[in-house]
N, C-alpha and C positions, 0 to 999 in steps of 0.2 A: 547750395553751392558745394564742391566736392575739392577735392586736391591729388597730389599725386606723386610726391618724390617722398617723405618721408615714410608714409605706409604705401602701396603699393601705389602702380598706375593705377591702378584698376579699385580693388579693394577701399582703399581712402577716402575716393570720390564717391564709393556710397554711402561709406560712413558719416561722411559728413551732407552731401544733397540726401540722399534718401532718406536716413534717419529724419534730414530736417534738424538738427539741433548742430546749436550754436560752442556747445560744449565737449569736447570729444571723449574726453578724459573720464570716465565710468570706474566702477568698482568703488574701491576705497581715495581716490584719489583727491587731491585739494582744489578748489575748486578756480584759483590762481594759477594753479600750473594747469591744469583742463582749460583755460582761458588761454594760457600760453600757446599749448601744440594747437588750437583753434588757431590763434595766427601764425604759426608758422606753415600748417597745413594751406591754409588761405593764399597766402605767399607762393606755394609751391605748386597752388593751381594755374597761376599765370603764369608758369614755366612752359606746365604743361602742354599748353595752347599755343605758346608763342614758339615751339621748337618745331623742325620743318627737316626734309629730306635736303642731302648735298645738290641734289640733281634732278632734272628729270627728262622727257626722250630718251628714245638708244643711244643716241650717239655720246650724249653729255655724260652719262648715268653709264655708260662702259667707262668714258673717263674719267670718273671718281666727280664728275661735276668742276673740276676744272678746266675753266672756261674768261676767265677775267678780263684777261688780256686782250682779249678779245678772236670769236670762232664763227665763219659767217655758218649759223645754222639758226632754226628758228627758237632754239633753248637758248639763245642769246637773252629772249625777251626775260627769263627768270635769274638769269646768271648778269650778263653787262651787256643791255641794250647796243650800246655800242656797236657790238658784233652783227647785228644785222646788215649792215655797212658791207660787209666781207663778203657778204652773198653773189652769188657769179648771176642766176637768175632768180626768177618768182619762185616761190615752191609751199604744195601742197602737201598735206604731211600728217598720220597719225598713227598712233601704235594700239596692241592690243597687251594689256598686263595680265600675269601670273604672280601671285604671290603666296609664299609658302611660310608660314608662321611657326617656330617652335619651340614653345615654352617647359622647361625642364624646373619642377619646385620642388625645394626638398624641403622638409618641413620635420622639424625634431621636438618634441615636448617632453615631461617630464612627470615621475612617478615622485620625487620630490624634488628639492635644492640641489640636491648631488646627484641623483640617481635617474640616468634619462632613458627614457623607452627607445630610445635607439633615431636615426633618421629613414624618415620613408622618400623617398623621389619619385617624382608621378613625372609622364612626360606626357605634351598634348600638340598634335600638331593643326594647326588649321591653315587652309588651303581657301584660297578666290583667286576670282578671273573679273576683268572689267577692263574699261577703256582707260589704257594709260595717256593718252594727248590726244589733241589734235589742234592744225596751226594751219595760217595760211600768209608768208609772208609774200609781199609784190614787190618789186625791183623796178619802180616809176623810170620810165623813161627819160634823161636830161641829158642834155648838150655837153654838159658840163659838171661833171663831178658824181657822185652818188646820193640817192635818197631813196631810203627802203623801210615800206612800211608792213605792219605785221598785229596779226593779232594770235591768242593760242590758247588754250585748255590744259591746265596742267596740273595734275594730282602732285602736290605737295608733299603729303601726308598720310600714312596709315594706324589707324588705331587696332583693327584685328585682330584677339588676341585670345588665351584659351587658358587657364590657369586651371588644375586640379592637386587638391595636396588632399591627404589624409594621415592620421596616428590616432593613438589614444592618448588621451590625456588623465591623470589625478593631481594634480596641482593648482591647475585654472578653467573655468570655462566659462562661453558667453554671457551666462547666467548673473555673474558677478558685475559683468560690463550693464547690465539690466539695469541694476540700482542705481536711483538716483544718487546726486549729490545732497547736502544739507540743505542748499538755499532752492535749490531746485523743486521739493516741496513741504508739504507740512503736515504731521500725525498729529490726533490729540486721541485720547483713550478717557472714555466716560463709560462710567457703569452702566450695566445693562438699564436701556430705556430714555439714558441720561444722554444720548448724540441728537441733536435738531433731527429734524424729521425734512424739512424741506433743503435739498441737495442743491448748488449750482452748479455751472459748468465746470468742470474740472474737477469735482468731490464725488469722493465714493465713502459708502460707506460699510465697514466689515465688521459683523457679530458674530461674537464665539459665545460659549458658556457663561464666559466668567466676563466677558467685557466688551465695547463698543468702539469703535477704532473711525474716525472723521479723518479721511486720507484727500487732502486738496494738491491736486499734480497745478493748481494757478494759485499759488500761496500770493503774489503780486494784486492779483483781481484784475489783471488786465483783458482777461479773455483768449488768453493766450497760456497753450501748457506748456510750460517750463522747460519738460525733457518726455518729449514727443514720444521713443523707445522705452520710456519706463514705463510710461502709462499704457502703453500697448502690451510691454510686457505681464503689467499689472490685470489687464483685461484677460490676459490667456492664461495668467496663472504660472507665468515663466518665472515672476516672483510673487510671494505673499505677506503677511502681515505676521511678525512676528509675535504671538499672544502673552511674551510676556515683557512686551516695549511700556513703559512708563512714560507720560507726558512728562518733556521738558529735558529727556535725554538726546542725545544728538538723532534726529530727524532721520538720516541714512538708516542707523541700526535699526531702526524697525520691521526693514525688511528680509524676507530670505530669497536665496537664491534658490528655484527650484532643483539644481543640480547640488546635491548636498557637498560640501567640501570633503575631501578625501577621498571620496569615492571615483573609482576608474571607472571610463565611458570613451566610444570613437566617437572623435570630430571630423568632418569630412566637407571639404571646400569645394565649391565649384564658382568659377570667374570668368565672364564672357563679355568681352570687349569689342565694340567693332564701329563704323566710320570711314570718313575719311575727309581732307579741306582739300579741293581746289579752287584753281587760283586765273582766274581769267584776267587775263592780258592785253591791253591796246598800248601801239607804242612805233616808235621808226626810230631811223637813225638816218645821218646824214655826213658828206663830210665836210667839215670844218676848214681844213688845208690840208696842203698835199700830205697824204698821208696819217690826217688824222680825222678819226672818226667821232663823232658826238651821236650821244641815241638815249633816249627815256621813252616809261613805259607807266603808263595809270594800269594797275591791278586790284581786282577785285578778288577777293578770298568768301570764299560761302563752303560751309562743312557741315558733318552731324557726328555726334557722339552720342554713344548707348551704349549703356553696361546694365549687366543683368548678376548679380552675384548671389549664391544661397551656398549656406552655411548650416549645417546639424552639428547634433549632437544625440547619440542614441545610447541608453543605459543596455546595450547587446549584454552584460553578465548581470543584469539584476540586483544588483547592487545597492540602488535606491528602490526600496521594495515595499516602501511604508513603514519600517521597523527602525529602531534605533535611531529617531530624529532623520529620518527621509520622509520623502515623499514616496509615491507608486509611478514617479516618472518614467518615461517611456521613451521619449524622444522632445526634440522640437524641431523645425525648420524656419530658420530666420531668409526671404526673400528680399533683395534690395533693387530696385531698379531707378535708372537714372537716363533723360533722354535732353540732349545740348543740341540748340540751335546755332550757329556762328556764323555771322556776317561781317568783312570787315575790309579794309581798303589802307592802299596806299601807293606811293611814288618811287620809282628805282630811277638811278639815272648814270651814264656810263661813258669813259672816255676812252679810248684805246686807240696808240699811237705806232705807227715804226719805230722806231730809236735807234734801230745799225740795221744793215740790211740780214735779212731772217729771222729778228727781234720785233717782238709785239709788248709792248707793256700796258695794263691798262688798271683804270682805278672805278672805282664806284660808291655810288652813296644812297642810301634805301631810307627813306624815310620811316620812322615807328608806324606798324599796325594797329590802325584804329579799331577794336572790334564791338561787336554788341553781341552777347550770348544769353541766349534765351534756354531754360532748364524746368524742368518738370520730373520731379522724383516721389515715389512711391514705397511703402511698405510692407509687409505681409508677415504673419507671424502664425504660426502653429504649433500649438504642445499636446501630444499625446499622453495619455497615462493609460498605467497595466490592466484598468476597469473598464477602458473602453471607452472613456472620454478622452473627446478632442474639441480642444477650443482653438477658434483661428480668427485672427483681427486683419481687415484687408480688404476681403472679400467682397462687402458691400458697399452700395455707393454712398451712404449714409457713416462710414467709416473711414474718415478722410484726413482723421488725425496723423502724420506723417507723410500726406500728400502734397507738394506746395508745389509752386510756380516762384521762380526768381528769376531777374533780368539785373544785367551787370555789366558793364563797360572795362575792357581793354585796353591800354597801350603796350606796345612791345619797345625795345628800345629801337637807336638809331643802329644802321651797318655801315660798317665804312670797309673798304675791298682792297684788293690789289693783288696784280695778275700779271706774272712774265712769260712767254711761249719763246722758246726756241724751234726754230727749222732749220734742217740739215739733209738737201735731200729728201727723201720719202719720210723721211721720220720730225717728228712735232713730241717738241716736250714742254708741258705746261705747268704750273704749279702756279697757286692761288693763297692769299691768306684775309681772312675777312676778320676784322674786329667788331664783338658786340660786347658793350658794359650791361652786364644783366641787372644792375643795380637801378636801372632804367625804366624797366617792369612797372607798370603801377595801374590800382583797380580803382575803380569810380564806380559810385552809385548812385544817379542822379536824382534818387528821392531824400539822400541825406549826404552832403558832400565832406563829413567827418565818418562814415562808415568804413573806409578803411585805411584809417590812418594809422594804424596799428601795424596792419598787414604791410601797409608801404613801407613804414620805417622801417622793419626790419628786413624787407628787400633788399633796402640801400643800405642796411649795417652789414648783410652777409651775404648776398649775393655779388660776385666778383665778376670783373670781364675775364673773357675769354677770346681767342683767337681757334677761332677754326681755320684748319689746315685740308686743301686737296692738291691732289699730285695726279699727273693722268699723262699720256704716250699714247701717239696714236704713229702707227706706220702704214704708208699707202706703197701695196707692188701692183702695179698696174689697175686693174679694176676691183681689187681687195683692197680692205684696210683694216687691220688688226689695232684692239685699241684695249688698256689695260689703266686701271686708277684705284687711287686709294683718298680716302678723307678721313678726317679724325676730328670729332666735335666734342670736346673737356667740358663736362658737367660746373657750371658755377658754382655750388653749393655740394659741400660733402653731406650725406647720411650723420654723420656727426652731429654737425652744426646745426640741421636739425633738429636732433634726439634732444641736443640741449638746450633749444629754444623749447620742445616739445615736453619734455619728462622732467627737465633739470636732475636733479639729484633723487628726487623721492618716490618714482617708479620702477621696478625691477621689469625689465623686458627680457627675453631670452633672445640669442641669437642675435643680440643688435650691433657687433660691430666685426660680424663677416664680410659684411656687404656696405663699401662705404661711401661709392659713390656710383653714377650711370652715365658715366661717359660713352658717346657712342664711336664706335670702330667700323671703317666702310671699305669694300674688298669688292671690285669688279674688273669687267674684261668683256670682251665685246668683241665683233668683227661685222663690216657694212662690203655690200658689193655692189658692184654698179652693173644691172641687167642688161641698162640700155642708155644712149646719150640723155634720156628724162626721165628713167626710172630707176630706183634702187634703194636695197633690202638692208634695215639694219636689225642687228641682235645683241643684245646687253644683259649681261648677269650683273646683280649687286645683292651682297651681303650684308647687314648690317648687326650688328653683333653687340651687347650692353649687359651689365647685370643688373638684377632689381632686387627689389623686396616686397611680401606684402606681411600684413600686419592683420590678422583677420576680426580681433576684436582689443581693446586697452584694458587693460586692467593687469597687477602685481604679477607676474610670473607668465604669463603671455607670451606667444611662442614668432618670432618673424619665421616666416615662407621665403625662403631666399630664392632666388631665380637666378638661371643660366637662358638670355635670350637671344633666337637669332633668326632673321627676314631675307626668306633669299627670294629676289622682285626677278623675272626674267619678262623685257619688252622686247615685243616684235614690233618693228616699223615700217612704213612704204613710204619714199619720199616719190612728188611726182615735180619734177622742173620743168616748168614753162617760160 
């Protein structure tokens, strides 16, 4: 299972699905508060899944997705079914999408407490093309009154995304995020000859000159290793066995970090995001009375998510050389990947009325998203040294320690809507405000229905509602129509709130209150033309604009990747009226 608001979108969720461990909190940290940001990260993953685009087609998506009140087009069906109602005729209908991805990191770490190597900025832009909709509403035939029914294809959601940071570092490095916690495993040091001889799962065992070191990463005996990453680490050598650890000193100090403390070395990030949910649609609308419309719509949501993230760290000045308590370190490569299945369903349903004449008002009610996500994450680890050895754990299929499979159930909250249009003449001015209580959020696992009762409470302690805002204009001159919108979606939960569900007081992080929330900001414009009495072209730019964070490893003086992000979608459409 992964997360995604307080360490990065991206970054977080492999820390926690990829690694596979339940504890995030590495280094020197206690193992209370490593339990802590586990739920709050957990929490932040069902943000991440339940949060969705203002709009979608040209038409809606020029107008910021304000739509409420209702717009006879076939984007009624994701905005307020209602709208189908409005339709003059049947119509076939789909576009083609562009989207342009560009994530800007700047990433600053530090030669000590006071003294910082400066900030570096990487920019990364990535580009796709794909089907943004396709719909086919029909306009049934009656005597009396309207009934239109509609079905549609609609990309929701992009995940796509490209992150690169680099600096140097001499203050922290992954290395320290290696080591276990105390309870996570267990050392004992017996004289030479004096360690059992028959090993189990989870025991290694390390001989020096002077002593014999019985290292068990399943001190529980469950069959199961404690902290998935150390013991990988421990395999490649990323840490080792301190030779002169004493049984019955705290369990942690035993090891070392192969990146010696103090010593300067580049760290260099790469983060690859990508996906996407759409949302299929069945649904009509009808009218009620004069002038008013009724319409709902059964949606089915099916997505994938995949991140691929790797992480170095290379001693480029030689600096740990094997001399004065180093190692001959050379490098390492830490690989994370993480692959989500989502399935998930629910009900919209839409009312949209006249109320004076060239006044539309309309309400809506979305039932929570049921989802089911299916996940499979992966690890890989390589450490080079200056002799020409390299050890790498991953590789083989017999090497499956930080490989898992988990399955997890979703609810998102309830939406409740409300939509006014004015018309004046050529011109339609819309604006929309939708309420969701994100305290609503909550994860299920149906093999232990106490698994996340941790993460839920504190959904419902600091995750707040919000009201998203769209505003959109659209003006028709003749066979033109020029269309311009903006939306605004307030993040529930500050970066704050969760540093101090995540760190409390006892971890020094760098950089962590630049960046303190990911509110999203939405910026489009559009123009549709009508070729012919049944055919015609629509074009829509949207912007969407957020800051983030990543977090590339936890541990004392650790550096966030702050981010400047922004998605510019351009859909091309052809509507055909029959």
């Amino acid at each position: 299972m992964m997360i995604r608001i307080a360490f990065s979108p991206m970054f977080s969720r492999a820390l926690l699905g990829a690694i596979a461990v339940l504890l995030i909190c590495g280094g020197r940290a206690d193992p209370a508060q490593a339990q802590d940001a586990t739920d709050a990260l957990y929490a932040t993953d069902a943000l991440f899944f339940a949060e969705r685009s203002p709009a979608t087609g040209p038409r809606f998506t020029a107008m910021g997705g304000a739509s409420v009140a209702g717009v006879g087009d076939y984007g009624a069906l994701y905005s307020n079914p209602a709208g189908l109602g409005l339709l003059d005729a049947s119509q076939l209908a789909g576009s083609f999408r562009s989207l342009i991805t560009t994530d800007d990191g700047s990433y600053e770490t530090f030669r000590d407490d006071e003294t910082s190597f400066g900030r570096t900025t990487l920019d990364r832009t990535r580009t796709g093309y794909g089907i943004g909709n396709a719909a086919l509403a029909y306009k049934v035939p009656t005597e009396r009154g309207t009934l239109v029914l509609g079905a549609a294809l609609n990309e929701t959601r992009h995940f796509g995304r490209t992150l690169n940071f680099r600096n140097r570092n001499q203050l922290s490095s992954i290395s320290d995020f290696f080591i276990p916690l105390n309870d996570e495993v267990n050392v004992q040091r017996f004289e030479p000859g004096g360690a059992p001889e028959d090993l189990l799962e989870g025991q290694r065992l390390v001989t020096t000159d002077d002593a014999e070191f019985l290292v068990d990463f399943d001190p529980d005996g469950n069959g199961q290793i404690n902290r998935p990453l150390s013991f990988i680490a421990f395999e490649t050598f990323g840490i080792s066995i301190d030779p002169e650890f004493e049984s019955g000193e705290n369990d942690a100090s035993a090891f070392l970090p192969v990146v010696a403390p103090g010593t300067e070395f580049q760290q260099v990030g790469d983060v690859s995001e990508g996906g996407t949910l759409q949302e299929l649609n069945f649904g009509g609308a009808f009218e009620a009375a004069q002038g008013v419309l009724v319409g709902g719509s059964a949606n089915v949501t099916l997505g994938t998510y995949d991140l691929r993230d790797t992480f170095e760290e290379i001693d480029d000045l030689n600096q740990n050389d094997g001399t004065g308590g180093t190692t001959d370190f050379r490098s390492l490569r830490l690989t994370r990947s993480l692959e989500s299945n989502l399935t998930g369903f629910n009900f919209r349903f839409g009312l949209s009325a006249e109320v004076a004449p060239s006044i539309r008002a309309g309400l809506t009610i979305e039932t929570p998203t049921w989802y089911t996500i299916d996940e499979e994450s992966s690890v890989r680890l390589q450490t080079d040294f200056d002799n020409g050895d390299r050890f790498v754990y991953g590789d083989d299929s017999d090497e499956d320690v930080g490989r898992t499979t988990f399955d997890y159930e979703l609810r998102t909250p309830w939406r409740l809507g409300g939509g006014l249009s004015v018309q004046a003449g050529g011109l339609r001015l819309l604006a929309d405000a939708i309420f969701v209580d994100w305290s609503g959020l909550e994860l299920n696992d149906n093999r232990d229905t106490n698994l996340f009762d941790t993460e839920n409470d504190l959904v419902e302690d600091v995750f707040d509602p919000v009201v998203n805002v769209r505003a959109g204009l659209e003006y028709h001159v003749d066979a033109l129509a020029l269309r311009t919108g903006f939306a605004y979606q307030p993040a529930p939960v500050s970066f704050s709130e969760i540093d101090e569900e995540s760190f409390g007081e006892n971890l020094s992080v760098q950089g962590a209150d630049e960046v303190d929330e990911r509110s999203r900001t939405y910026f489009s414009a559009g123009i549709g033309y009508e070729l012919s009495e049944q055919l015609s072209i629509d074009i829509s730019w949207m912007q969407q604009r957020f800051d983030d964070r990543t977090l590339p490893y936890v541990a004392t003086n650790a550096s966030f990747v702050n981010e400047e992000v922004s998605r510019d979608q351009i859909l091309v459409g052809i509507r055909y009226h029959f």
